[in-house]
C-alpha positions as CSV (number, residue, x, y, z in Angstrom):
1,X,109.9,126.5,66.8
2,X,110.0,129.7,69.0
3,X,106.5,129.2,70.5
4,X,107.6,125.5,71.2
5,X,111.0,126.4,73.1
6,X,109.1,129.2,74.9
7,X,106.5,126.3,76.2
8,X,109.2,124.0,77.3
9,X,111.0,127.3,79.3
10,X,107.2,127.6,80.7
11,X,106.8,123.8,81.4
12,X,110.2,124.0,83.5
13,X,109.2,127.2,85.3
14,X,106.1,125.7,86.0
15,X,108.0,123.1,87.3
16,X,110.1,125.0,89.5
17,X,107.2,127.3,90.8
18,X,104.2,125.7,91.4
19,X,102.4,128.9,91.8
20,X,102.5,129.3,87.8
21,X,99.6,126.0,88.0
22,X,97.4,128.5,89.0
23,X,98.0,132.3,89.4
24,X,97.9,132.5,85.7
25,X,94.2,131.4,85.6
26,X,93.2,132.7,88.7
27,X,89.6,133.8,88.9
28,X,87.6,136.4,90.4
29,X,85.1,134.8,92.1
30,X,88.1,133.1,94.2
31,X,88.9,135.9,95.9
32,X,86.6,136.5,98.3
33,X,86.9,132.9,99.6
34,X,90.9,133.3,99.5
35,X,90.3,136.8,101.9
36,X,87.8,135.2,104.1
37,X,89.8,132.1,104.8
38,X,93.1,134.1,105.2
39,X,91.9,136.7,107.7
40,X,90.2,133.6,109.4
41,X,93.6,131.6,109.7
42,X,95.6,134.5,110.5
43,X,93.9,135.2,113.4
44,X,93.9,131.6,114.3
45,X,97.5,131.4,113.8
46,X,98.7,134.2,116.3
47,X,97.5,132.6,119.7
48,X,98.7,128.9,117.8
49,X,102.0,130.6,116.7
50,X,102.4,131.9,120.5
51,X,101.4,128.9,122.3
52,X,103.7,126.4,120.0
53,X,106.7,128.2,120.5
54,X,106.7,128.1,124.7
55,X,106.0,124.2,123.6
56,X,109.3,124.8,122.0
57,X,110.7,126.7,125.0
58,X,111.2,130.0,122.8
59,X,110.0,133.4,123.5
60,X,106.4,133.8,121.6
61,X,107.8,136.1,119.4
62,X,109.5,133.2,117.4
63,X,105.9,131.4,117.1
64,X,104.5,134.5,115.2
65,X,108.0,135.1,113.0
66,X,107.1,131.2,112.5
67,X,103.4,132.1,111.0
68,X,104.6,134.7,109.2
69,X,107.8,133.6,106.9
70,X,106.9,130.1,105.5
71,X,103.4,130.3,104.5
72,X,104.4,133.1,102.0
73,X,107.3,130.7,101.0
74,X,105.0,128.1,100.6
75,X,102.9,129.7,98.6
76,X,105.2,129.8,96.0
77,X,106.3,126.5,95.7
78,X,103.3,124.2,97.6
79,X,101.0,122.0,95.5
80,X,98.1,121.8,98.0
81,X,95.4,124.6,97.3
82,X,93.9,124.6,101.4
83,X,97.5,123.8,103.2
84,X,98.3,126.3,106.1
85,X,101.9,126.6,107.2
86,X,102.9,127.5,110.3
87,X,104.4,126.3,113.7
88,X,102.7,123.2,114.9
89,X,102.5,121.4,118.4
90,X,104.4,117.7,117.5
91,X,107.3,119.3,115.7
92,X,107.2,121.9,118.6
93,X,107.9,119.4,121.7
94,X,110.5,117.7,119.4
95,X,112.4,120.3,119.5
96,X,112.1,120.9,123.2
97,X,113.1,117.6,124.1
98,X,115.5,117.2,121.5
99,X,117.6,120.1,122.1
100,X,116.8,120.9,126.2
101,X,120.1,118.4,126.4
102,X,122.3,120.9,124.5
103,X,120.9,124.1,126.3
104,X,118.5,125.4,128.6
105,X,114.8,126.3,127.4
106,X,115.0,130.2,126.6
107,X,118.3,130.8,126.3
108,X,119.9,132.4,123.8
109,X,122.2,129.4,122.6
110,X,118.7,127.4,122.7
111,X,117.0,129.6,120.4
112,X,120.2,130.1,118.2
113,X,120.4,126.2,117.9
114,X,116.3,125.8,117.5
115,X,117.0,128.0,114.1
116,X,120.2,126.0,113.0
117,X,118.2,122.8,113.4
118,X,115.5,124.7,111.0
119,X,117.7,125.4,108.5
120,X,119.0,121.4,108.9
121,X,115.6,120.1,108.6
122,X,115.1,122.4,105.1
123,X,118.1,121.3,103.4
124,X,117.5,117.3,104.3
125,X,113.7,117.8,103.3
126,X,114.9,120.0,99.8
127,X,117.1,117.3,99.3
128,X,114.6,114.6,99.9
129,X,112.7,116.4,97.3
130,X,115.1,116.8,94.9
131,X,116.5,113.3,94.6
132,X,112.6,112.0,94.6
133,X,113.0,109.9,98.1
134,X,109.1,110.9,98.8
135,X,108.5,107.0,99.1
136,X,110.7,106.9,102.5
137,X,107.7,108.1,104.4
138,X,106.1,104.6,103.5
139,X,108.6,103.2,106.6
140,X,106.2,105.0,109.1
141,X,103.3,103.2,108.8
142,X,99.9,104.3,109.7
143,X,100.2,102.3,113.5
144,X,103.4,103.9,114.1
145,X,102.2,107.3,113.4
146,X,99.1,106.8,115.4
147,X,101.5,105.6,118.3
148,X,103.8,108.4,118.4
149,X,101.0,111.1,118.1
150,X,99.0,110.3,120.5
151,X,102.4,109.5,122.7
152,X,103.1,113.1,122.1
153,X,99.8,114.5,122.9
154,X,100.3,113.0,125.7
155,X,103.7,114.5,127.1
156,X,103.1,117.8,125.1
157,X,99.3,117.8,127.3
158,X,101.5,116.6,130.7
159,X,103.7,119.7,129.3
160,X,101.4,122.5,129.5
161,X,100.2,121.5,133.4
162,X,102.9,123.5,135.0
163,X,100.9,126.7,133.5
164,X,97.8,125.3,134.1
165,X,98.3,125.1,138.0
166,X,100.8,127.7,137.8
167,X,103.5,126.1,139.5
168,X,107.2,125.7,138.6
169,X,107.6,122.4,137.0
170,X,111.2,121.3,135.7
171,X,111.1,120.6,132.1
172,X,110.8,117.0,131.3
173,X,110.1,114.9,127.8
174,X,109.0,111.5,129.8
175,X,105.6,110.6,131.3
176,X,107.0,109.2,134.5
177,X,109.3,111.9,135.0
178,X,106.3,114.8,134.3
179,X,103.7,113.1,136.5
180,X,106.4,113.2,139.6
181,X,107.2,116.9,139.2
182,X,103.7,117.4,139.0
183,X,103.1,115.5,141.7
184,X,105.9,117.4,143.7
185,X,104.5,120.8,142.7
186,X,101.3,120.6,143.7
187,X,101.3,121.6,146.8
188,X,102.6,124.7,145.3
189,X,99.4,124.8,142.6
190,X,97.9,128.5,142.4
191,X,94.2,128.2,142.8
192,X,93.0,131.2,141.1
193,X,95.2,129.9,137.9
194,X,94.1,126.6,137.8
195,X,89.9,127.7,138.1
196,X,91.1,130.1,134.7
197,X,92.8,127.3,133.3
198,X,90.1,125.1,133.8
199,X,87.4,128.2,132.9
200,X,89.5,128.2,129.7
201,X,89.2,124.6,128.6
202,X,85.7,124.6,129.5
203,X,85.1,127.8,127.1
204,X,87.0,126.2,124.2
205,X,85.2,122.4,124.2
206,X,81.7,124.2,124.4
207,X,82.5,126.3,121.5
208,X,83.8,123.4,119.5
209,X,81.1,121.6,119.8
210,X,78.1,124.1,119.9
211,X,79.3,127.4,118.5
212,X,82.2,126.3,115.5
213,X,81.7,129.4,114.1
214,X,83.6,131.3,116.5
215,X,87.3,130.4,116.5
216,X,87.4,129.0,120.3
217,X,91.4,130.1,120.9
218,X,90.9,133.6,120.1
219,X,88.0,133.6,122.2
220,X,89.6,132.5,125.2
221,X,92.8,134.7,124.2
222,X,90.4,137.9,124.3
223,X,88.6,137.2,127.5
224,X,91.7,136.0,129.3
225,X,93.5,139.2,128.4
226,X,90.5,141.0,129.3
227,X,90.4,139.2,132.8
228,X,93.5,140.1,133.3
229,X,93.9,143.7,132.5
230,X,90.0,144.6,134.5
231,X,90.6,142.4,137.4
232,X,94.1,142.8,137.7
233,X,94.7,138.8,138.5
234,X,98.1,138.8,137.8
235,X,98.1,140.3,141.5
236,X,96.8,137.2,142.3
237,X,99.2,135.0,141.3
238,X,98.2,134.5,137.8
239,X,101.6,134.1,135.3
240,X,101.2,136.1,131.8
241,X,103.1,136.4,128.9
242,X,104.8,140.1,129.5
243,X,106.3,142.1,127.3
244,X,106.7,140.8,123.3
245,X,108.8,143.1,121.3
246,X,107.5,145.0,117.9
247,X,108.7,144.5,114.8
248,X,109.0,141.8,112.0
249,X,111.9,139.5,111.8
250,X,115.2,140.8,110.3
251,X,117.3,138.9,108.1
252,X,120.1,136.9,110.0
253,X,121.8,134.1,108.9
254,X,122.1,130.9,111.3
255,X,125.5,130.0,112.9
256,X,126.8,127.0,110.7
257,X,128.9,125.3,112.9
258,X,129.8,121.9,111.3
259,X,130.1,119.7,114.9
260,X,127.3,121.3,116.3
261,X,125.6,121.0,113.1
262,X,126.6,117.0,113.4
263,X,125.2,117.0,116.9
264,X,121.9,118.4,115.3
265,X,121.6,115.6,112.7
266,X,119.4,113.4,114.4
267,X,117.1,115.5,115.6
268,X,116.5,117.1,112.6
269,X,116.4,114.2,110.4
270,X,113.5,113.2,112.8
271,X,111.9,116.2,112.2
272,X,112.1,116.5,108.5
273,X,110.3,113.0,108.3
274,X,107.5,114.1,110.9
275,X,107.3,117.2,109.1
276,X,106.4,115.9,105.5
277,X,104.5,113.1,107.2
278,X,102.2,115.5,108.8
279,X,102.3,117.8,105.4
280,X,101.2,115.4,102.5
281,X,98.8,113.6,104.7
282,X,96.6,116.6,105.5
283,X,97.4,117.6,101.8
284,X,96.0,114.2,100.8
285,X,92.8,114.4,103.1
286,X,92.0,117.9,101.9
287,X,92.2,116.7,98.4
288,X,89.3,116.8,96.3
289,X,88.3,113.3,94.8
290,X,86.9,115.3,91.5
291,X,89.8,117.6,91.3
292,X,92.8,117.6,88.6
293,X,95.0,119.3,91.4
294,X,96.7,116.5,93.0
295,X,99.4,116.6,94.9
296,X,103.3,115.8,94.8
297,X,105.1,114.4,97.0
298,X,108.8,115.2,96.1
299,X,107.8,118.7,95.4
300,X,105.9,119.0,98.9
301,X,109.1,117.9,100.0
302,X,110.9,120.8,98.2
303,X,108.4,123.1,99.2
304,X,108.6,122.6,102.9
305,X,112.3,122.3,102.8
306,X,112.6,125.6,101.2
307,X,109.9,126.7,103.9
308,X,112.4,125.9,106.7
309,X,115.3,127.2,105.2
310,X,114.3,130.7,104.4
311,X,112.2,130.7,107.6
312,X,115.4,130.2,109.4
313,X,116.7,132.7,107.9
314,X,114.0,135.3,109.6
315,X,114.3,133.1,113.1
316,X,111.4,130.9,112.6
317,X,111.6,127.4,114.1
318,X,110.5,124.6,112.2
319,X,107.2,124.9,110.4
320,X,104.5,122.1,108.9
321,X,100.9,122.2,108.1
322,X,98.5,122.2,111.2
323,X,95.2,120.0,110.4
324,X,93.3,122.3,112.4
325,X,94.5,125.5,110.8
326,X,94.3,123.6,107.1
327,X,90.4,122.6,107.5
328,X,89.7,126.1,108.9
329,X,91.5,127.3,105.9
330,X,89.3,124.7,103.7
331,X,86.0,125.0,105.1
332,X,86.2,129.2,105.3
333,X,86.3,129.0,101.9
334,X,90.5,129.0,100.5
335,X,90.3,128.2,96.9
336,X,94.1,129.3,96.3
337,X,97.1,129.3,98.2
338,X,96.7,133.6,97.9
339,X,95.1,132.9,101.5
340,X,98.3,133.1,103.6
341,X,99.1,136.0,101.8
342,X,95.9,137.5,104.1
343,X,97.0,135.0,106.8
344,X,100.1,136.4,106.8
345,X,99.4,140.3,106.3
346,X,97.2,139.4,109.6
347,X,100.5,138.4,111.3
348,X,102.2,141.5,110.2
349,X,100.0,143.6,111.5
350,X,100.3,142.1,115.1
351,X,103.9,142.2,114.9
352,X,103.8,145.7,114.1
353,X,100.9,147.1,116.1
354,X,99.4,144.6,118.6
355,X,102.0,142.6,120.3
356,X,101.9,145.4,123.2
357,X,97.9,143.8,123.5
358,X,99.3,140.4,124.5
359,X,101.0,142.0,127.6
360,X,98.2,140.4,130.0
361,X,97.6,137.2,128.6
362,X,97.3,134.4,131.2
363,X,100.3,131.3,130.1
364,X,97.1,129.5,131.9
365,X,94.8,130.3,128.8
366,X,97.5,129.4,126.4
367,X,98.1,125.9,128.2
368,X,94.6,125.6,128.1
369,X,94.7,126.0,124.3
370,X,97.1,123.4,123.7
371,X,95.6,120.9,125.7
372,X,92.5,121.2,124.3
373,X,94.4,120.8,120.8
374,X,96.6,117.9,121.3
375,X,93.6,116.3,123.0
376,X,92.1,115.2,119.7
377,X,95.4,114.0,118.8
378,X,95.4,110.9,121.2
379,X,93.5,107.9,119.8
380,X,92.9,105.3,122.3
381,X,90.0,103.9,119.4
382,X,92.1,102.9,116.5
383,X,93.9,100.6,118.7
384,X,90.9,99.1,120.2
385,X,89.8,98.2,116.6
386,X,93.6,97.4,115.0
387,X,93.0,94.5,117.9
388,X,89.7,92.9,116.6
389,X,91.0,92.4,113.1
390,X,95.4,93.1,112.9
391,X,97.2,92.3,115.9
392,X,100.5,93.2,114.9
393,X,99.5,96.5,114.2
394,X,97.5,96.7,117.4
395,X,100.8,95.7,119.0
396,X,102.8,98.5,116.8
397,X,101.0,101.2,117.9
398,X,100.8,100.4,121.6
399,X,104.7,100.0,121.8
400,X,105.4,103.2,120.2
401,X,103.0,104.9,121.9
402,X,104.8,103.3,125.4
403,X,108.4,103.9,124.1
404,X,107.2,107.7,123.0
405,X,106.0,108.5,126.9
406,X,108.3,106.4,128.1
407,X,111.8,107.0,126.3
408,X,111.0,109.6,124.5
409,X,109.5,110.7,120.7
410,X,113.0,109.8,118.8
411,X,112.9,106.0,120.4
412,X,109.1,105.7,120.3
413,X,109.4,106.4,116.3
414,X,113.1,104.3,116.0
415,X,111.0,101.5,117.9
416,X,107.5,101.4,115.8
417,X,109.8,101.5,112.6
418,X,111.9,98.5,113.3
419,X,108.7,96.7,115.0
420,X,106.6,97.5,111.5
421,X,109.2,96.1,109.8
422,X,110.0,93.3,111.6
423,X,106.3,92.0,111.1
424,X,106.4,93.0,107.4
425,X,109.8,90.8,106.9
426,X,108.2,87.9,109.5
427,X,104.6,87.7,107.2
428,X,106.5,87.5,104.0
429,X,108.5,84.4,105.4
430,X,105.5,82.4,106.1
431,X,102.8,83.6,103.5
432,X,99.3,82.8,102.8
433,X,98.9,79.0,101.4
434,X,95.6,78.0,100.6
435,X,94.5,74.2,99.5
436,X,91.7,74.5,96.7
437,X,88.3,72.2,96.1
438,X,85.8,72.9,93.3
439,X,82.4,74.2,94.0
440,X,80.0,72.2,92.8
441,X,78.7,72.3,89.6
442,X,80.9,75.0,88.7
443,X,84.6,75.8,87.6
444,X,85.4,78.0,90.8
445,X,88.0,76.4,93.3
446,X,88.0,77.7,97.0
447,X,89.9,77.9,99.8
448,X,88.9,73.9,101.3
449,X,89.5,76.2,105.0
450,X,86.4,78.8,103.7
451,X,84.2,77.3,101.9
452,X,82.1,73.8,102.9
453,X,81.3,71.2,100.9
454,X,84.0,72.1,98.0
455,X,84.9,68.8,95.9
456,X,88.4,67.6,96.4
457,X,89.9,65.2,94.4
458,X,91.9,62.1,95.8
459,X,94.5,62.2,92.6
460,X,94.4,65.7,92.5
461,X,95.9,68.4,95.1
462,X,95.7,72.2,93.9
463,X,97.1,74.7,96.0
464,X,97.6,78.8,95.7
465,X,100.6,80.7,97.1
466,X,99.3,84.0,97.9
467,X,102.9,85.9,97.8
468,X,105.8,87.0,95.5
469,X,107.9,83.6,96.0
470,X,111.5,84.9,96.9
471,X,114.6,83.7,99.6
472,X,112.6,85.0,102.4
473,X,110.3,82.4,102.0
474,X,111.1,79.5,99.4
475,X,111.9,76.8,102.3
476,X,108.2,77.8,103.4
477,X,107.1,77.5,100.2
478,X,108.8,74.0,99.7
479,X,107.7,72.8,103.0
480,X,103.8,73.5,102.3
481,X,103.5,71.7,99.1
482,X,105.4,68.8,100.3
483,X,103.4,68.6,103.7
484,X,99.8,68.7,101.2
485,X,101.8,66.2,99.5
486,X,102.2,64.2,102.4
487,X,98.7,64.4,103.6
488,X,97.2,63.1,100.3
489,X,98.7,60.0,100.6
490,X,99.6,57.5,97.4
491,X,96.4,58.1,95.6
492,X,97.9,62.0,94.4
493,X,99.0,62.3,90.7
494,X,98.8,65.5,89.8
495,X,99.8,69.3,91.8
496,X,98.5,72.0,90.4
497,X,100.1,75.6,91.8
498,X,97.9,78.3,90.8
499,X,100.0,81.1,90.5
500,X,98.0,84.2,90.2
501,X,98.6,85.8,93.4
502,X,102.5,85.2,93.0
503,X,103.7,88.8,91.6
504,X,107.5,88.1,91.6
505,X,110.0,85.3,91.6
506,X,113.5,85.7,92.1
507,X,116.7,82.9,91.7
508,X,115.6,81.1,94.8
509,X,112.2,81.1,94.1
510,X,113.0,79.5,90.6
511,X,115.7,77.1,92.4
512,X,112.8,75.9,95.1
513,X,110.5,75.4,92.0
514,X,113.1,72.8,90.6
515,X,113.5,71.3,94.2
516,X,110.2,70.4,94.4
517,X,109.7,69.2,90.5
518,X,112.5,67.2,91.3
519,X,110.5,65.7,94.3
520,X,107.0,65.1,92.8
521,X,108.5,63.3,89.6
522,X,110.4,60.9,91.9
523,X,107.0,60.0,93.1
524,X,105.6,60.0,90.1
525,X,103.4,62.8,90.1
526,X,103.1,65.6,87.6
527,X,103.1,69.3,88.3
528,X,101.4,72.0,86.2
529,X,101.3,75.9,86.5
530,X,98.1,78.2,86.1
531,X,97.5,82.2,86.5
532,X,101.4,82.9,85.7
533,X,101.1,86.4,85.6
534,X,103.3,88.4,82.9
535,X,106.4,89.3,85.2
536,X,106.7,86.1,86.2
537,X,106.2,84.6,83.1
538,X,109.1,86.9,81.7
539,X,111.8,85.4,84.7
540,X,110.7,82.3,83.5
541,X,111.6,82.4,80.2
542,X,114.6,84.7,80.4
543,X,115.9,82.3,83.0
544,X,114.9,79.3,80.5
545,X,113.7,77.3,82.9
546,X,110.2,77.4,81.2
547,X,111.7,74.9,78.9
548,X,112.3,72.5,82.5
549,X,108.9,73.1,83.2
550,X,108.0,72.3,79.9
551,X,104.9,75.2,78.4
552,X,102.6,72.6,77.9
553,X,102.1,72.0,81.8
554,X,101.5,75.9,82.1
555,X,97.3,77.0,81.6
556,X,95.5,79.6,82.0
557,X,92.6,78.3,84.3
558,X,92.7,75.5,86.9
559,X,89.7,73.8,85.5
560,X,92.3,73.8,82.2
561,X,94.8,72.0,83.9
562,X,92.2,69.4,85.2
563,X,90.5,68.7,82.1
564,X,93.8,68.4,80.6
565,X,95.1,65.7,82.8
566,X,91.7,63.9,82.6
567,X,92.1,64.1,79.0
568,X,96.1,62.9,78.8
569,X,94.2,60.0,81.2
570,X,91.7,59.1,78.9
571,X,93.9,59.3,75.8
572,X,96.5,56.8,77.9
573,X,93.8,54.2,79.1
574,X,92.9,54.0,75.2
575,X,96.7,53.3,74.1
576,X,97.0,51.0,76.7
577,X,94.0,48.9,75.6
578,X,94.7,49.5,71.8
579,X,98.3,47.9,72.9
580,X,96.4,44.7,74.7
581,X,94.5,44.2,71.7
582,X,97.3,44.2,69.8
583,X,99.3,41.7,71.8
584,X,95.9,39.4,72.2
585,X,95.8,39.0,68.8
């Protein structure tokens, strides 16, 4: 009994701390790979962790306080093996646009309410987690994500132009208002920038396509600084980063003021969404089909909530997984999550020793770094092909996309939503009806729309509702069989609904049913039932309206149901003569 109760205090540890899944068995052969992929992460992360954060409009210190805190928390609590936490460029410009109208970019109030809106986007994802509300993410559907992303990679690349020309550019979330101010400051453009900038970008696309072993934004960090410091270009007009102060983060708690905290709401309610979104779908992709590893949503949710709250707690802004940073991770060779321990020790050690290093680097070669990462974040291809074979989602992801550059990320993302769901809720009211004909020589019956030269019978009219049958869409319902009805004319004696694509029925669906019962035996035409699948069979007979129906109209098969009212046919036409007989003699 003692060995069982000491499992069960396991099982709930285990549940608690994710870590416990595989520490315990942890193998040697792992570690190498776990080394290799960390040191190649944490290097990748410190020119990310700097760049993201002036996305933000923070100080770059706050990028690399951002790579340091919550992959280590993460590690504890994550499910995904290969995930790398860290500051990331979406959740970056939602910040900055989200919280420029409570404070300027910079400021000390702006980077004290950054870190409150961390600490609000932990708690709402922990308590996501904790009451299992993982399945809300299913409201952004694939179109609205691709809408919003590549929105943002649009305004976050518009952004980064002011560095890239190295002209003073007023901070603006909206495509129309960005393209003006660039427009206005270009006369002011600094040429010797712009050919770095451009030198930069240049750099980084050849390497990743031609030389993928070397990480392309530490490259282009190295040579810039080194440009920088030999040539002395910031004479020439060339902006760099200055001085970033020493140290790692020191415990501080947020300020917890309730209004502002109220004011913060939205944004960060926006951002715990995104957040997971972008989490559990580069969990999912990383996720090996063989593997017994799988990955939980609620406690990804509780992970990355508790990754934003203690990160906030060590001024880190809000934190995700990076794709780019997590298939680094993955292809270097991370078997464990032990690999942001090294990501992170790599961190450290710039924040102790090397921050004076990035005195010289160019804000060109950083703006050049994000563009070139955001750039693969715009999809103009998936639209192109949404529009060959699903219009509404076509149209879905062009309006959020336009609302995102337009309005702004929050109203893009409000929009899609309410668009998705608006089709979803207009499609359920006017479901799939198909008319069915036998193939010849054969029991399969076919869509008469499909398939040519299916056998339809005058006296018989078979049809399939290809939907759960509910008040959304009963008076459709009721309106297609009594226009087939219509169509077949006198000669029709017999419906048959197959109903193995209807996977729910509710009290309208049942009261329609009656409706049109009601109808065909007026006419004098029987109805019979075929494919009832088991929860709908169980509504009918709890409701007792299977005793309306009557079981013995209800088969398995449509070629039942025929040969059933051929037979009743037979067996009548033989009554009726027995009868004539009898009378004649």
């Amino acid at each position: 009994m003692q060995k069982l109760s000491e499992t069960n205090d396991f099982m709930k540890l285990n549940h608690l701390l994710p870590i416990l899944d595989w520490l315990p068995n942890y193998k040697k052969q792992w570690f190498k790979g776990d080394v290799v992929a960390g040191i190649t992460t944490g290097v990748m992360l410190i020119p990310q962790g700097i760049a993201y954060a002036m996305v933000a409009g923070l100080p770059p210190i706050y990028g690399l306080y951002t790579a340091l805190i919550p992959p280590l928390v993460y590690m504890l609590f994550g499910t995904s093996r290969q995930l790398s936490m860290g500051p990331v460029a979406m959740d970056s410009l939602i910040i900055a646009s989200g919280i420029s109208g409570l404070a300027i970019l910079g400021t000390e109030k702006f980077i004290a309410l950054a870190i409150l809106t961390t600490f609000i986007v932990g708690v709402i994802q922990w308590l996501f987690g904790v009451f299992k509300l993982g399945f809300l993410v299913n409201f952004l559907s694939r179109p609205v994500i691709n809408g919003f992303t590549s929105g943002a990679a649009v305004i976050i690349a518009l952004g980064q132009v002011k560095y890239l020309i190295g002209a003073d550019i007023q901070g603006a979330s909206r495509v129309h208002e960005l393209l003006k101010a660039i427009y206005d400051a270009l006369p002011f453009a600094s040429i010797p920038t712009i050919v770095l900038g451009i030198a930069s970008i240049l750099i980084l696309k050849i390497l990743k396509k031609y030389v993928k072993k070397i990480p392309g934004p530490l490259a282009v960090v190295v040579l810039g600084i080194i440009a920088v410091k030999l040539f002395g270009l910031d004479r020439f007009g060339i902006a760099i980063v200055g001085l970033i102060p020493k140290g790692l983060p020191e415990f501080t708690l947020p300020n917890f003021d309730v209004e502002t905290m109220r004011t913060l709401l939205p944004i960060a309610l926006t951002l715990s969404i995104i957040g997971f979104m972008e989490a559990i779908s580069i969990g999912k992709s990383l996720e090996k089909p063989d593997s017994e590893i799988k990955i939980s949503a609620n406690k990804e949710l509780r992970a990355i909530g508790l990754n934003n709250m203690v990160g906030s707690f060590f001024q880190s802004f809000v934190s995700s997984s990076s794709f780019s940073r997590s298939a680094v991770n993955f292809n270097a060779g991370a078997n464990t999550l032990l690999s942001t321990v090294f990501a992170s020790m790599v961190v450290g050690l710039t924040l102790l020793v090397l921050t004076p290093v990035f005195y010289f680097l160019p804000k060109t070669v950083i703006a050049a770094i994000i563009i070139v990462a955001v750039s693969g974040l715009f999809d103009y291809k998936t639209p192109v092909s949404l529009w060959k074979y699903n219009k509404s989602d076509a149209i879905v992801t062009l309006v959020t996309f336009l609302m995102t550059i337009i309005f702004g990320i929050e109203e893009g993302i409000l929009t899609g939503v309410l668009l998705s769901i608006g089709f979803v809720i207009y499609n359920s009211t006017k479901p799939h009806v198909a008319v069915l004909g036998r193939i010849p020589n054969s029991y399969m019956y076919r869509n008469v729309d499909r398939f040519e030269d299916v056998e339809v019978e005058k006296d018989i009219l078979i049809i399939r509702f290809d939907s759960q049958l509910n008040f959304a869409n009963s008076s459709y319902f009721k309106d297609s069989i009594l226009s087939e009805v219509t169509k077949k004319g006198p000669d029709l004696k017999l419906v048959i609904l197959k109903a193995v694509s209807l996977n729910n029925l509710d009290s309208s669906g049942i009261h329609v049913i009656r409706d049109v019962m009601t109808y065909l035996e007026n006419r004098e035409i029987t109805l019979y039932f075929t494919g009832l699948i088991g929860p709908v069979r169980d509504r009918l007979f709890k409701s007792g309206f299977i005793d309306e129906i009557g079981s013995e109209k209800c088969f398995l098969y449509v070629q039942e149901a025929v040969d059933s009212y051929r037979d009743s046919n037979i067996n009548n036409k033989n009554n009726n003569q027995k009868y004539t007989n009898q009378v004649n003699l």
